[in-house]
N, C-alpha and C positions, 0 to 999 in steps of 0.2 A: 531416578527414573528419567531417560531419555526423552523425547519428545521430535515429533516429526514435522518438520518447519514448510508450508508452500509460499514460495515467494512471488506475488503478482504485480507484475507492472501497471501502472496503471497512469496511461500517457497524460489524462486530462480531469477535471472533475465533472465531465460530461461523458468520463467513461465508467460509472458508479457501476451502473446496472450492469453492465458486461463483467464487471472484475467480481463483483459478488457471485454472480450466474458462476463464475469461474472456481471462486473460493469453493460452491458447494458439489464443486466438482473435484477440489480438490481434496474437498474432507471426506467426500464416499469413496475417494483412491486410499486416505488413511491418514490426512492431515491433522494432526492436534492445534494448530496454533497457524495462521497467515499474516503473513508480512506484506503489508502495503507497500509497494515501493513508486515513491512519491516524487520523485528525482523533481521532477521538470516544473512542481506542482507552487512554488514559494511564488508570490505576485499575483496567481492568476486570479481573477475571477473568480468566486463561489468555492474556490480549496477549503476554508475553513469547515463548510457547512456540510464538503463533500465529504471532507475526512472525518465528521462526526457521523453520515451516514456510512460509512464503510465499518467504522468500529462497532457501531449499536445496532447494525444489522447483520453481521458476521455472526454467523453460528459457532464458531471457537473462538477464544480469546485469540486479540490480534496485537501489531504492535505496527507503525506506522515510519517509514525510514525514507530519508532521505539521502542518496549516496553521492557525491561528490565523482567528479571524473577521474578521482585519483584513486578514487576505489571501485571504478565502473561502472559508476552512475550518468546520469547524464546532469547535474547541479553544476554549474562552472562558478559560484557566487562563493561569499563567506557566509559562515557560522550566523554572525550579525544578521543578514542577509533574510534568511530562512525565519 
């Protein structure tokens, strides 16, 4: 069974509420699953606590990524890093 993936950026952990508002926008277009994307998110400030509210408040099962500029993300760090 397929599954339909919405990928949101989400620039800061002070952009929680915007990117959720967003996910439930994306699962009434037909979303099964949303991808956090967390690029810029390793160092800052309150990421931890953001990214557990993005997951336990998402109404579909979610998964949390961070991409690398080599995969057109915005992360320019290491592995370690993150």
């Amino acid at each position: 069974m397929a599954l339909v993936a919405a990928s949101i950026h989400v620039p800061s952990p002070g952009d929680v509420e915007t990117a959720l508002s967003q996910s439930c926008s994306a699962v009434e277009d037909g979303a099964d699953i949303i991808e956090w994307r967390i690029d810029a998110w390793p160092g800052m400030d309150g990421a931890v606590d953001a990214a557990a509210i993005l997951v336990n408040d998402a109404s579909v099962p979610s998964i949390l990524t961070v991409r690398s500029v080599a995969e057109g993300g915005d992360f320019d760090g290491t592995a370690v890093e993150i």
